[in-house]
TIVO-624951 format. One record per atom (N, C-alpha, C): atom name; residue number from 1; x, y, z; residue in three letters. Coordinates in steps of 0.001 Angstrom, whole numbers, plus 500000, padded with zeros to 6 digits. Last residue first. Layout:
! residues N
+------+-----+--------+--------+--------+------+
| atom | seq |      u |      v |      w | type |
+------+-----+--------+--------+--------+------+
|   CA | NUM |      X |      Y |      Z |  ALA |
...
+------+-----+--------+--------+--------+------+
This chain:
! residues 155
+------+-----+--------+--------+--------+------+
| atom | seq |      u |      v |      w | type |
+------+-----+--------+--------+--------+------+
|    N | 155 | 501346 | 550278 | 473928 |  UNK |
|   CA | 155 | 501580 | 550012 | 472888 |  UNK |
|    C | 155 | 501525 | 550373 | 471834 |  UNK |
|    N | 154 | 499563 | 551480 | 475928 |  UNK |
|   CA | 154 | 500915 | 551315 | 476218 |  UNK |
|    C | 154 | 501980 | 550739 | 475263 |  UNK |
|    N | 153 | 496896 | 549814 | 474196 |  UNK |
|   CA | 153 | 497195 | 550020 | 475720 |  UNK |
|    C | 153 | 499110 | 550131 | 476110 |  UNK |
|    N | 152 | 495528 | 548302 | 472392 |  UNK |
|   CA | 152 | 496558 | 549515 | 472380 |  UNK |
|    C | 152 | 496302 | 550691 | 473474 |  UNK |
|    N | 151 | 494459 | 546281 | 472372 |  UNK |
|   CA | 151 | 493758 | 547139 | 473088 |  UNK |
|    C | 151 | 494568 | 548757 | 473163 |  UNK |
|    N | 150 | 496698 | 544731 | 471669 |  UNK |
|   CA | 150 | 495004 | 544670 | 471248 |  UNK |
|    C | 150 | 494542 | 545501 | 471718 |  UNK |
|    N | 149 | 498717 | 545095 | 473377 |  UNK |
|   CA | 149 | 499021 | 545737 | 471847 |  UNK |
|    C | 149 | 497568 | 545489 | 471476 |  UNK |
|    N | 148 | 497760 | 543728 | 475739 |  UNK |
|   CA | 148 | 497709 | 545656 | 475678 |  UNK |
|    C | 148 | 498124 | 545696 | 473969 |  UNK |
|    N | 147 | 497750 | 541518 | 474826 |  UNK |
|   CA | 147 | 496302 | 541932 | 474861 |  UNK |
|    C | 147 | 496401 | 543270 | 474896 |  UNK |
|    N | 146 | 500746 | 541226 | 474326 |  UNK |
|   CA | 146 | 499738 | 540688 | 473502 |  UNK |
|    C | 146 | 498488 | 541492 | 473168 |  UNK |
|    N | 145 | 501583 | 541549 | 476916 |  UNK |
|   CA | 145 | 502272 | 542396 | 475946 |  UNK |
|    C | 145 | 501349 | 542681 | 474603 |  UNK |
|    N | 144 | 500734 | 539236 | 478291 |  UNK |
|   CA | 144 | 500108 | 540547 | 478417 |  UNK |
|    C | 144 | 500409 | 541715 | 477605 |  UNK |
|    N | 143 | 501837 | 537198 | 477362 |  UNK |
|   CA | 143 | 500381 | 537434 | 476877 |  UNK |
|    C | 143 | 499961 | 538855 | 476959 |  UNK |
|    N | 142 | 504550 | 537802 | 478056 |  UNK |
|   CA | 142 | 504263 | 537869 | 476411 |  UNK |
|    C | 142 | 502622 | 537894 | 476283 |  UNK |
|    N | 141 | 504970 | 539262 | 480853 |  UNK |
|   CA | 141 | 504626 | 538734 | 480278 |  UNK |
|    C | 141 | 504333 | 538402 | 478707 |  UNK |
|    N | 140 | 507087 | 542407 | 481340 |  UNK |
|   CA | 140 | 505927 | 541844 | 481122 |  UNK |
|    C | 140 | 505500 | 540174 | 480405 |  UNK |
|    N | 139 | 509031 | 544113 | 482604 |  UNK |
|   CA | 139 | 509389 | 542821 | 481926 |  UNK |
|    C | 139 | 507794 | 541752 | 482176 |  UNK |
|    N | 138 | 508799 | 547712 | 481943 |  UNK |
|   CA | 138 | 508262 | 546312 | 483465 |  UNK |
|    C | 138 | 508464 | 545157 | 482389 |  UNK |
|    N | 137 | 508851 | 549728 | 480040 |  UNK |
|   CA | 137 | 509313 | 549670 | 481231 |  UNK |
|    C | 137 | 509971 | 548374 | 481793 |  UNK |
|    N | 136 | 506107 | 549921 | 479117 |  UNK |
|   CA | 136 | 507477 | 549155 | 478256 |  UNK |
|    C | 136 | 508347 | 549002 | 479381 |  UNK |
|    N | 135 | 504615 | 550892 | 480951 |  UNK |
|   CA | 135 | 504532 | 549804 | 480997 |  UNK |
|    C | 135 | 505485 | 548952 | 480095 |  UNK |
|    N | 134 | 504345 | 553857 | 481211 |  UNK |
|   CA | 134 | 505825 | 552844 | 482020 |  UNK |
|    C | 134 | 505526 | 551428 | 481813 |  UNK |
|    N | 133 | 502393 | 554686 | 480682 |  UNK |
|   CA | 133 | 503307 | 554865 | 479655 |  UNK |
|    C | 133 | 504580 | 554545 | 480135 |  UNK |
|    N | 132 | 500454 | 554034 | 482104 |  UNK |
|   CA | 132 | 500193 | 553022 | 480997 |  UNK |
|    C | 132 | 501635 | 553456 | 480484 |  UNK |
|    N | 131 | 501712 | 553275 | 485224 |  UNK |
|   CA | 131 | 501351 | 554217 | 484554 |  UNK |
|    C | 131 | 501490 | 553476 | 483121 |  UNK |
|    N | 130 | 500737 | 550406 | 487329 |  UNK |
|   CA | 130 | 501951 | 550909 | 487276 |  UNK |
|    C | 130 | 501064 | 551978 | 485842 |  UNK |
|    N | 129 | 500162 | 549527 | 490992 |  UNK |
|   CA | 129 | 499255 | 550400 | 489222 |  UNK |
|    C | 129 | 500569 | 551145 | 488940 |  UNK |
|    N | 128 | 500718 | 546180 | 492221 |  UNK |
|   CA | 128 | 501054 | 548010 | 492160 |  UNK |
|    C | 128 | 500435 | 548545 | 490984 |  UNK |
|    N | 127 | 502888 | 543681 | 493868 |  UNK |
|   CA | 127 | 501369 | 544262 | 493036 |  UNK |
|    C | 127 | 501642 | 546160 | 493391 |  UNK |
|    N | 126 | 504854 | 541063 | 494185 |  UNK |
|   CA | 126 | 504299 | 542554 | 494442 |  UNK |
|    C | 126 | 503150 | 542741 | 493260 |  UNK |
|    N | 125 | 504646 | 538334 | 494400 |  UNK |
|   CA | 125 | 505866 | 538940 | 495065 |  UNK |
|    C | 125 | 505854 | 540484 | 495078 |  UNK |
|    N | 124 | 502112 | 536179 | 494836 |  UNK |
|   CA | 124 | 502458 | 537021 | 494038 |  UNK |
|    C | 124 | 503641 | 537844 | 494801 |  UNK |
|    N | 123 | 500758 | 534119 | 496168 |  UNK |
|   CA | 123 | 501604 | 534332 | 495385 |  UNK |
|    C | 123 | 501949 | 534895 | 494143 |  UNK |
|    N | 122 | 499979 | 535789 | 498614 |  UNK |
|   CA | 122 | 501353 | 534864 | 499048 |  UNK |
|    C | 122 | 501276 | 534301 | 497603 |  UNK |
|    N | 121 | 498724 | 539235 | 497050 |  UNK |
|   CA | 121 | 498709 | 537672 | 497921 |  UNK |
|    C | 121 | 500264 | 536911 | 497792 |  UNK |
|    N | 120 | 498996 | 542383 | 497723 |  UNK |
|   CA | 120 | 500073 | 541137 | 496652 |  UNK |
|    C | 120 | 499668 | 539518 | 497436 |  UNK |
|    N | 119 | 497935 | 544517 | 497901 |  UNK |
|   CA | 119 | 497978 | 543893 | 498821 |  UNK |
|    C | 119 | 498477 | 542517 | 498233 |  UNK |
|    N | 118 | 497062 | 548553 | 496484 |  UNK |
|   CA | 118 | 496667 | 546492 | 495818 |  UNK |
|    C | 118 | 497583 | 546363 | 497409 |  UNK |
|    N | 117 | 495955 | 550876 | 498115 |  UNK |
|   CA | 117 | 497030 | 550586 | 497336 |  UNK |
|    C | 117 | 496644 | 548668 | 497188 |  UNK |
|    N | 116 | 492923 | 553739 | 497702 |  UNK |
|   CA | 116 | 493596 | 551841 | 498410 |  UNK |
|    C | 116 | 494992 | 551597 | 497673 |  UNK |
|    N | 115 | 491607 | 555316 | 496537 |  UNK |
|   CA | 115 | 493414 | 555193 | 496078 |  UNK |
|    C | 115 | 494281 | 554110 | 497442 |  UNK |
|    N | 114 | 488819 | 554538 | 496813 |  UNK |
|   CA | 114 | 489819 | 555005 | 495352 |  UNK |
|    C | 114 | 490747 | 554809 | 495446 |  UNK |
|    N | 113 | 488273 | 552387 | 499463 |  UNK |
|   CA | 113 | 488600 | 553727 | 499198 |  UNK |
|    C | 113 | 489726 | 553625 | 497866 |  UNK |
|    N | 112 | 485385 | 550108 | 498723 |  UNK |
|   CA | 112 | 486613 | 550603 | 499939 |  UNK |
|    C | 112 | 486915 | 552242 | 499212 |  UNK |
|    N | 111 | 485126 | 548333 | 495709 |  UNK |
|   CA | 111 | 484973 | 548188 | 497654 |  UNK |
|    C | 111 | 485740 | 549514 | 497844 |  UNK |
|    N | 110 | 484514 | 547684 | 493811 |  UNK |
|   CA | 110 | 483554 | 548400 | 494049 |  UNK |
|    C | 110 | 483604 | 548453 | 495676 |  UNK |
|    N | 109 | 486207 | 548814 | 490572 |  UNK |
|   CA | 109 | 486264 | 548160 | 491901 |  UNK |
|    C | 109 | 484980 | 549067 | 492320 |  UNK |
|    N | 108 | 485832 | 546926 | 487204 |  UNK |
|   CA | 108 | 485490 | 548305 | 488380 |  UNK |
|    C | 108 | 486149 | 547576 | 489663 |  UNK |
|    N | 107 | 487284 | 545271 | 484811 |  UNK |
|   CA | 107 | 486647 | 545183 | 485638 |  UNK |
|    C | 107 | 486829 | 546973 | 486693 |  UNK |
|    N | 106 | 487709 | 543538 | 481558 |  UNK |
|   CA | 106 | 487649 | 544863 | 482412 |  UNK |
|    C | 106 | 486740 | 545073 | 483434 |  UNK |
|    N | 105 | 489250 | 540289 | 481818 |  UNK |
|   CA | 105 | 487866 | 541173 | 481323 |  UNK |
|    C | 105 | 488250 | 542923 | 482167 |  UNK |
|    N | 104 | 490038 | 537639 | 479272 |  UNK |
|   CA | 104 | 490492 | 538753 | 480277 |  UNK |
|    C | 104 | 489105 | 539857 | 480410 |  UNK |
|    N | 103 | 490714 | 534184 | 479283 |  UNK |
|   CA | 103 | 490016 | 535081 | 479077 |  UNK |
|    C | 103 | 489788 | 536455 | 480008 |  UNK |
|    N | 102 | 493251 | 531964 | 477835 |  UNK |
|   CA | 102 | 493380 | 532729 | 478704 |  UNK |
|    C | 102 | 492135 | 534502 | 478577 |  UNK |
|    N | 101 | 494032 | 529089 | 477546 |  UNK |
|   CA | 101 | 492996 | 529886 | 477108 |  UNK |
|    C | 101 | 492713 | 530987 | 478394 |  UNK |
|    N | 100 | 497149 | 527558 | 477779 |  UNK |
|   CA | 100 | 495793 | 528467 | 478318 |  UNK |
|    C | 100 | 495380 | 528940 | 477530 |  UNK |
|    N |  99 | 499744 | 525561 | 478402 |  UNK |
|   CA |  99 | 498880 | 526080 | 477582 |  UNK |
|    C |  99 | 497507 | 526229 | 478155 |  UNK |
|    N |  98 | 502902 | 524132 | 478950 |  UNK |
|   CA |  98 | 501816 | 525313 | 479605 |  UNK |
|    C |  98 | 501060 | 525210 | 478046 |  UNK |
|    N |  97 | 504392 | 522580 | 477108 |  UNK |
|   CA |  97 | 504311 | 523069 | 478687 |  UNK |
|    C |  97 | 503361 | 523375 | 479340 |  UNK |
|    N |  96 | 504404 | 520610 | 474636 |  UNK |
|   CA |  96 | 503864 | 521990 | 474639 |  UNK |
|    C |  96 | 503947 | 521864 | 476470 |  UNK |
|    N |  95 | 507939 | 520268 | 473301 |  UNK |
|   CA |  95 | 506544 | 519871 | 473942 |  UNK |
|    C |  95 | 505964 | 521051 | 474351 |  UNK |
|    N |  94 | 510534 | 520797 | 472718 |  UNK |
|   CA |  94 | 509200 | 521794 | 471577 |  UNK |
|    C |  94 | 508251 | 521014 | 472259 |  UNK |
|    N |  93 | 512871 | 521213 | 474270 |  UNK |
|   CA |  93 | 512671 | 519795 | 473464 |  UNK |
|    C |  93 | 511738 | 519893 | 472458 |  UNK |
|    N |  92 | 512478 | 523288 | 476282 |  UNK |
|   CA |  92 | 513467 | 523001 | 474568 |  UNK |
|    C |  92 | 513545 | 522234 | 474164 |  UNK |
|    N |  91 | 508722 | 523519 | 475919 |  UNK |
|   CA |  91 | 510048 | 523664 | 476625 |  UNK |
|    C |  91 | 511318 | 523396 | 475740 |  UNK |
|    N |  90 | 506564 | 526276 | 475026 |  UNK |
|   CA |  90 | 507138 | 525390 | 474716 |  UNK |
|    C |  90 | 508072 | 524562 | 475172 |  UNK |
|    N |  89 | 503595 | 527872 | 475990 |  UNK |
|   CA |  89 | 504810 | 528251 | 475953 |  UNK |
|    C |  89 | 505354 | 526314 | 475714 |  UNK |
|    N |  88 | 500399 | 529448 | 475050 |  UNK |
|   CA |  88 | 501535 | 528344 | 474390 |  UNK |
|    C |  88 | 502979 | 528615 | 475237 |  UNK |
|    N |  87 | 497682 | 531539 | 475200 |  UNK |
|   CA |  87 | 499056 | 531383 | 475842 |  UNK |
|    C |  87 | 499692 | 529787 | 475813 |  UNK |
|    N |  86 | 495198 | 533234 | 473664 |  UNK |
|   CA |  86 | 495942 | 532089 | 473561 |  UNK |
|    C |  86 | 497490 | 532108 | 474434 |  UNK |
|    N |  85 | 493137 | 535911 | 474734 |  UNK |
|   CA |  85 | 494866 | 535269 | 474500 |  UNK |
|    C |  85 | 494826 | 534080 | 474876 |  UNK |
|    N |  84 | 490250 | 537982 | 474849 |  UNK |
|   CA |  84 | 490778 | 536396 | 474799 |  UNK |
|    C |  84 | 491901 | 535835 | 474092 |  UNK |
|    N |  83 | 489115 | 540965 | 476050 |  UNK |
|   CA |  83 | 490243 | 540161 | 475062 |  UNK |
|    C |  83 | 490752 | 538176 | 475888 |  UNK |
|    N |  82 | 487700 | 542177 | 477605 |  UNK |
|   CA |  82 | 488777 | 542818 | 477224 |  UNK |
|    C |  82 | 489407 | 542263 | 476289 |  UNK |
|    N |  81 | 484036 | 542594 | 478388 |  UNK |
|   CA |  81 | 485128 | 541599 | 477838 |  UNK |
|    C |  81 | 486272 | 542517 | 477685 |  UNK |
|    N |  80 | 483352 | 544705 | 481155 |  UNK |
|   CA |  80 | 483235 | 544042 | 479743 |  UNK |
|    C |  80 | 484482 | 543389 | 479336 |  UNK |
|    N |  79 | 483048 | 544791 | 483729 |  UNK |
|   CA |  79 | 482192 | 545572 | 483147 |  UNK |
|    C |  79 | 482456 | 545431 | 481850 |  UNK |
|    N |  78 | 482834 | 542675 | 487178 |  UNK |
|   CA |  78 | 483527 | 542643 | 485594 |  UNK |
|    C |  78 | 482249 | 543555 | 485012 |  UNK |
|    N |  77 | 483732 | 544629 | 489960 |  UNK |
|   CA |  77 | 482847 | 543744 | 489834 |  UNK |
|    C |  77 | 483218 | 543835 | 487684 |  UNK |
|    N |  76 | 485892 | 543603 | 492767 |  UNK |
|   CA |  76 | 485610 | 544076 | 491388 |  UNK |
|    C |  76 | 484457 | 543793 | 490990 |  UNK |
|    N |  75 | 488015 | 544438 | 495616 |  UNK |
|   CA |  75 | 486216 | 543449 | 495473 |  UNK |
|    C |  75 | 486289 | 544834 | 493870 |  UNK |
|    N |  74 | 491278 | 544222 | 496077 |  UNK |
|   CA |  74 | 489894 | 544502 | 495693 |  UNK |
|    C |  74 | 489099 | 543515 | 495346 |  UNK |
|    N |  73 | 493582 | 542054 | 497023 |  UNK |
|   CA |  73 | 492008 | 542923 | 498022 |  UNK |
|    C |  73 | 491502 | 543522 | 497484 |  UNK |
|    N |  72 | 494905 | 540436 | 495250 |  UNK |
|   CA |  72 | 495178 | 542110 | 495683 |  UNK |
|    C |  72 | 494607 | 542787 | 496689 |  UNK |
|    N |  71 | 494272 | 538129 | 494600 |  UNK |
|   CA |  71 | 495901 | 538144 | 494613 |  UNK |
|    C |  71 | 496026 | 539993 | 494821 |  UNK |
|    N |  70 | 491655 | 538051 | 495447 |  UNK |
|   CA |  70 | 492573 | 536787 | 496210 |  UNK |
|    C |  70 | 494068 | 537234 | 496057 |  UNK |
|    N |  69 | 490260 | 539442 | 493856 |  UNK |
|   CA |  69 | 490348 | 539564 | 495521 |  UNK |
|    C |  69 | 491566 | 538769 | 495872 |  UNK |
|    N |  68 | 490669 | 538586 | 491623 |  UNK |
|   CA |  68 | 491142 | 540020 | 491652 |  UNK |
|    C |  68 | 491424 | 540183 | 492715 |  UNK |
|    N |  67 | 488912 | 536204 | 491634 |  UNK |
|   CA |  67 | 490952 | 536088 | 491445 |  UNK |
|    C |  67 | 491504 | 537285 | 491812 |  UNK |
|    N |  66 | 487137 | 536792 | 491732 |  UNK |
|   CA |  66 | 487432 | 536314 | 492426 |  UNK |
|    C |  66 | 488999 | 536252 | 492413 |  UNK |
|    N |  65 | 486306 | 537722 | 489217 |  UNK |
|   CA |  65 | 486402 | 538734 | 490464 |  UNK |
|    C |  65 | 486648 | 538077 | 491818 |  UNK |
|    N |  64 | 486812 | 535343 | 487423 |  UNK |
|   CA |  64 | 488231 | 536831 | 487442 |  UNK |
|    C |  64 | 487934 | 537879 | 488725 |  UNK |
|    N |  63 | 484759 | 533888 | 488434 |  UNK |
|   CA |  63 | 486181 | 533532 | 488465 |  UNK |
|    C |  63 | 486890 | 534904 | 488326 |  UNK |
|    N |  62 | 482813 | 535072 | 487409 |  UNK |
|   CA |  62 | 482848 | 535460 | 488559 |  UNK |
|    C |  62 | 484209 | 534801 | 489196 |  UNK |
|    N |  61 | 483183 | 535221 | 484536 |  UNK |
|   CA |  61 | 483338 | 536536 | 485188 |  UNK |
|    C |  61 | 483118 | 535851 | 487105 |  UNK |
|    N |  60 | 483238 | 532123 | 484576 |  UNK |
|   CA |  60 | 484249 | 533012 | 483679 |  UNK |
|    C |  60 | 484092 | 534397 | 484919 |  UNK |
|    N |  59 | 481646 | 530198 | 487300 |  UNK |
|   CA |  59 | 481438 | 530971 | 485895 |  UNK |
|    C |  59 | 482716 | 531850 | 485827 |  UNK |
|    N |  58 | 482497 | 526859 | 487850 |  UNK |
|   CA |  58 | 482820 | 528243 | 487883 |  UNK |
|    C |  58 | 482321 | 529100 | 487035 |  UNK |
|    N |  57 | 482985 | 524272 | 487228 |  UNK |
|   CA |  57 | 481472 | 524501 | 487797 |  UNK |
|    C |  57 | 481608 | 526183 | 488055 |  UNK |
|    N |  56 | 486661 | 523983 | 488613 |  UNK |
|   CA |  56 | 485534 | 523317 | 487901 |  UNK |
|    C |  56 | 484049 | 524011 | 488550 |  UNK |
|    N |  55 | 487403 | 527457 | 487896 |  UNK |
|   CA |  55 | 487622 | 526324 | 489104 |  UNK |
|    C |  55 | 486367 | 525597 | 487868 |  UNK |
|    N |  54 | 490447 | 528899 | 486257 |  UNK |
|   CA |  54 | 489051 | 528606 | 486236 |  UNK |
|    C |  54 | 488213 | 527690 | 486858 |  UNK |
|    N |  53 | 493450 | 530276 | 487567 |  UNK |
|   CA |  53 | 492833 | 529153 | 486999 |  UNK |
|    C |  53 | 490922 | 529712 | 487361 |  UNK |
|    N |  52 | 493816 | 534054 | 487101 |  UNK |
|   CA |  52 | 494578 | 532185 | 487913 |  UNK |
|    C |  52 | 493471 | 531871 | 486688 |  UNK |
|    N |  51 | 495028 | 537480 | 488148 |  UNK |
|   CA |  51 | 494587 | 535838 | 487654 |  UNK |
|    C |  51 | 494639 | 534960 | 488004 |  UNK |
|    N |  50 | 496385 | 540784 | 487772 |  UNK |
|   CA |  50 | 495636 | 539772 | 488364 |  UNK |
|    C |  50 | 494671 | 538347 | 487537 |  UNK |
|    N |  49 | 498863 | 540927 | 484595 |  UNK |
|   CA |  49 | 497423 | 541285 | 485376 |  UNK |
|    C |  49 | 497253 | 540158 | 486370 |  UNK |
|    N |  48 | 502229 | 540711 | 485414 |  UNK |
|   CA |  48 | 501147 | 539965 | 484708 |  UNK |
|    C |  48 | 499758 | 540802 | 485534 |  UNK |
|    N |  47 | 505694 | 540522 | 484997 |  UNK |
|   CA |  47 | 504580 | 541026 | 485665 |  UNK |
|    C |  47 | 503391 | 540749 | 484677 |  UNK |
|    N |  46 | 507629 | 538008 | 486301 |  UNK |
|   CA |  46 | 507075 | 538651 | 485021 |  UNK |
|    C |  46 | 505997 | 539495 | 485800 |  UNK |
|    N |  45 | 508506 | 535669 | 487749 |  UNK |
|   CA |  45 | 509271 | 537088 | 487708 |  UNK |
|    C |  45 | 508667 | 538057 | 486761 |  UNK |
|    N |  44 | 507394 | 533457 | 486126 |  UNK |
|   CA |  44 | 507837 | 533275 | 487410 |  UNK |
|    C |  44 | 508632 | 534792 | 487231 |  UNK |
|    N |  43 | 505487 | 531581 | 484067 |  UNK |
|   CA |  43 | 506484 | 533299 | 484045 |  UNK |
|    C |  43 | 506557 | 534042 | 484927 |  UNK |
|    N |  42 | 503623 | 528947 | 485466 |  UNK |
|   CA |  42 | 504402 | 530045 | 484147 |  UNK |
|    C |  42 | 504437 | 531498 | 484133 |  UNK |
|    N |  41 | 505660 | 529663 | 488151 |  UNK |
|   CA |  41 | 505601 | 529338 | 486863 |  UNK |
|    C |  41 | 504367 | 529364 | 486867 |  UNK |
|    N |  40 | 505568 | 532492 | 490974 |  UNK |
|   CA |  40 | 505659 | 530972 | 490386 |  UNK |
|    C |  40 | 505211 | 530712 | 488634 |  UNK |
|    N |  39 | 504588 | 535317 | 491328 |  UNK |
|   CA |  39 | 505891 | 534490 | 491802 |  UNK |
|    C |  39 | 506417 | 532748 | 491939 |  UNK |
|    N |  38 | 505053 | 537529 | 489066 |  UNK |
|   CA |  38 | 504098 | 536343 | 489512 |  UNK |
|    C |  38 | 505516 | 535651 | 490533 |  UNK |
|    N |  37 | 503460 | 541235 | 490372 |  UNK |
|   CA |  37 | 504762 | 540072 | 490148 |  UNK |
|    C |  37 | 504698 | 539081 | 490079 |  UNK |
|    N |  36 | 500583 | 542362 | 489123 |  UNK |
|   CA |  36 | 500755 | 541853 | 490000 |  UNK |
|    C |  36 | 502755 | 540972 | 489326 |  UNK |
|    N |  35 | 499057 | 545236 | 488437 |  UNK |
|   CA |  35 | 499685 | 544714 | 487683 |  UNK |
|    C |  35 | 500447 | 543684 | 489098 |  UNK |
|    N |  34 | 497126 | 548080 | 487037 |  UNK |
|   CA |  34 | 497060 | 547005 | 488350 |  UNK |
|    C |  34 | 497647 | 545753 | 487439 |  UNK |
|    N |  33 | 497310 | 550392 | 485051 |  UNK |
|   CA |  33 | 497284 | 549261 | 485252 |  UNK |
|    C |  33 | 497361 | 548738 | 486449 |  UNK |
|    N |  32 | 496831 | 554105 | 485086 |  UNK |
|   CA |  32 | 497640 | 553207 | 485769 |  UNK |
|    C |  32 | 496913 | 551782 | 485407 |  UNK |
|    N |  31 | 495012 | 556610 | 484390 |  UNK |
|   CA |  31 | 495927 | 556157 | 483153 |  UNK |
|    C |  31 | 497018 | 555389 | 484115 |  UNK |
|    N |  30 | 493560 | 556227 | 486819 |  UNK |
|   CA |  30 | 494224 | 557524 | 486763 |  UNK |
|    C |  30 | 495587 | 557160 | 485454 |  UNK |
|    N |  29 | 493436 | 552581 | 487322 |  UNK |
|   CA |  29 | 493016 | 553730 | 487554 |  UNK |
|    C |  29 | 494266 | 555469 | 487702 |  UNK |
|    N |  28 | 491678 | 549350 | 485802 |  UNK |
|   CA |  28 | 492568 | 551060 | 485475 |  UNK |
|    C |  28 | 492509 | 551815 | 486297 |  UNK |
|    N |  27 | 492004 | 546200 | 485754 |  UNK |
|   CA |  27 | 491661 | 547124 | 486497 |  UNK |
|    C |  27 | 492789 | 548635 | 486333 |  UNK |
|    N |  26 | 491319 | 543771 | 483935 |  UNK |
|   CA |  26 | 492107 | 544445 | 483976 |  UNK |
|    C |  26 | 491716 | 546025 | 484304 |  UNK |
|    N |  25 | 491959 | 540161 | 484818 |  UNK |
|   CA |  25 | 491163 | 541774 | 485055 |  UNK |
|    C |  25 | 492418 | 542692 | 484714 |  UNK |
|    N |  24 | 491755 | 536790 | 484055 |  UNK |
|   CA |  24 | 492637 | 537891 | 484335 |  UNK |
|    C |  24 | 491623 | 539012 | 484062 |  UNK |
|    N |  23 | 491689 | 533326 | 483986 |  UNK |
|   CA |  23 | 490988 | 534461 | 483815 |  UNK |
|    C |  23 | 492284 | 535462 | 484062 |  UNK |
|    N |  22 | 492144 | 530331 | 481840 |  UNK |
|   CA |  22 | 492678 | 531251 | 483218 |  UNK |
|    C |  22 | 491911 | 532528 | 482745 |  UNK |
|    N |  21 | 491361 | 526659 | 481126 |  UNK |
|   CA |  21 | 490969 | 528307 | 480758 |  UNK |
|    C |  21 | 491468 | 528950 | 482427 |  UNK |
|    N |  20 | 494009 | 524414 | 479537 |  UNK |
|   CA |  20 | 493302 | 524868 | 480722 |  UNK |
|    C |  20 | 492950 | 526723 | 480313 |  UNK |
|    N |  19 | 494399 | 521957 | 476793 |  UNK |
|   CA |  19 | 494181 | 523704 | 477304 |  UNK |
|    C |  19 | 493500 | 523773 | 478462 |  UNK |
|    N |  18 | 495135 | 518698 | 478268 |  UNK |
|   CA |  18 | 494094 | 519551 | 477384 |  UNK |
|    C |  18 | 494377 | 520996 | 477602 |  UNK |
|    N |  17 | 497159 | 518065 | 479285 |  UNK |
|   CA |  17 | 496627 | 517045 | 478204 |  UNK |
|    C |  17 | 495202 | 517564 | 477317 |  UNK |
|    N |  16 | 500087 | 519525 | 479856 |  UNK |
|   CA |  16 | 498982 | 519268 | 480020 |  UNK |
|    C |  16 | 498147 | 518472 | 479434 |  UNK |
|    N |  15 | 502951 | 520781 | 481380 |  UNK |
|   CA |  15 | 502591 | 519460 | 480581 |  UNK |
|    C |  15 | 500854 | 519236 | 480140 |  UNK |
|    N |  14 | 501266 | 521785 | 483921 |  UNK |
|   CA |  14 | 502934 | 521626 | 483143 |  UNK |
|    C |  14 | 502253 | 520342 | 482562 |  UNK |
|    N |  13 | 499122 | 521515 | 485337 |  UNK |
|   CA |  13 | 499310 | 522993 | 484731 |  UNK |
|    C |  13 | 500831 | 522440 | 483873 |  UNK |
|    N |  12 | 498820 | 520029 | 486883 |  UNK |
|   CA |  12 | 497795 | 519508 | 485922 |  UNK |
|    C |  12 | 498210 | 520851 | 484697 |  UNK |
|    N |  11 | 500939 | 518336 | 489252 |  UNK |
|   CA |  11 | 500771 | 519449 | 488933 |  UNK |
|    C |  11 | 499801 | 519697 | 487200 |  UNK |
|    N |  10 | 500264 | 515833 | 491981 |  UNK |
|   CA |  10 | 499945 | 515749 | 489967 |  UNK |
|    C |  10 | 499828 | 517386 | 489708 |  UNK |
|    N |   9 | 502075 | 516033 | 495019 |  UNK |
|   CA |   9 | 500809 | 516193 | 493473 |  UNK |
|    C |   9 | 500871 | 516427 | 492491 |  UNK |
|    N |   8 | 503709 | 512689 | 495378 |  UNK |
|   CA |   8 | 503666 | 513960 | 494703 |  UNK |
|    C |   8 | 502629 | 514373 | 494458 |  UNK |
|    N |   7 | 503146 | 510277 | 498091 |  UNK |
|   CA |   7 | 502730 | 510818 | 496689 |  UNK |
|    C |   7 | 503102 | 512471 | 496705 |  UNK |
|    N |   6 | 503829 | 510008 | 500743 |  UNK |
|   CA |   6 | 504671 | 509576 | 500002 |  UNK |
|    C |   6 | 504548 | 510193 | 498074 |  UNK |
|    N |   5 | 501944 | 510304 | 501867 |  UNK |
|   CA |   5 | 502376 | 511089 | 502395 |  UNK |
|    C |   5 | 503778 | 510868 | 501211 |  UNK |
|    N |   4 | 500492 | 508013 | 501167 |  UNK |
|   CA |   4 | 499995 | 509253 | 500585 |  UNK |
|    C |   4 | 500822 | 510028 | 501006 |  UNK |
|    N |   3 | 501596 | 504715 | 501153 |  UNK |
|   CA |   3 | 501345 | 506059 | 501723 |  UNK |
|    C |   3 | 501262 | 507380 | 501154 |  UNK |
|    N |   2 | 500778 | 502530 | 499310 |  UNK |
|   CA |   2 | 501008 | 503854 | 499147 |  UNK |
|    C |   2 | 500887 | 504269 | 500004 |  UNK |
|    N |   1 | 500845 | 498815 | 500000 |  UNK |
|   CA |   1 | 500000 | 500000 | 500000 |  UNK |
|    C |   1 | 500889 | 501246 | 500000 |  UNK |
+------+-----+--------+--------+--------+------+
């Protein structure tokens, strides 16, 4: 018999066997982004909008206002689509690693006080509204580089 204490968990995000869907917000304020450090793979040091995974039985928008809380302390509520990025990354052998369907939405906040500063959950290594015209700046993610050139946002 297995002791469980003995099992790895099955990480379902590397390597995958189907596209997993991730949400992300993208919260503006005073021509600033809300922009979180990630501090684990995929793109471990990158800065990236607030996000994650899509839970099973989850709806899309109430997944991203949930994610918004969890990796900053705002309460959002989603006010329209922003853009849906494909995210592929490869390892050097060319298997596919990571892969997301990655759906983003523009969201309000609707808690607390205007110039609250974000609150970086345990994993994320900082969070902050960085100015749209510092965003070449910040070693951004390739998706996110992606959806602001769609939205020609800082791009």
């Amino acid at each position: 018999m297995v002791d469980k204490k003995d099992l790895k968990p099955f990480d379902l995000r590397k390597y995958p066997i189907v596209p997993l869907v991730g949400v992300g917000v993208l919260l503006t304020r005073n021509n600033s982004l809300l922009l979180v450090k990630r501090k684990f793979d995929p793109d471990a040091g990158y800065w990236a909008i607030p996000g994650g995974h899509l839970d099973l039985g989850e709806r899309v928008e109430i997944a991203a206002e949930r994610e918004a809380y969890e990796e900053t302390g705002f309460i959002v509520k989603v006010s329209r689509l922003a853009g849906i990025i494909d995210k592929v990354m490869y390892d050097s052998s060319g298997k596919v690693e990571y892969h997301y369907v990655l759906i983003n939405y523009f969201v309000e906040q609707t808690n607390g006080d205007k110039n609250q500063q974000p609150v970086p959950d345990s994993d994320a290594l900082d969070a902050k509204f960085v100015p749209f015209d510092e965003l070449k700046d910040y070693n951004l993610t390739d998706s996110l580089i992606e959806l602001l050139k769609q939205l020609k946002i800082g791009y």
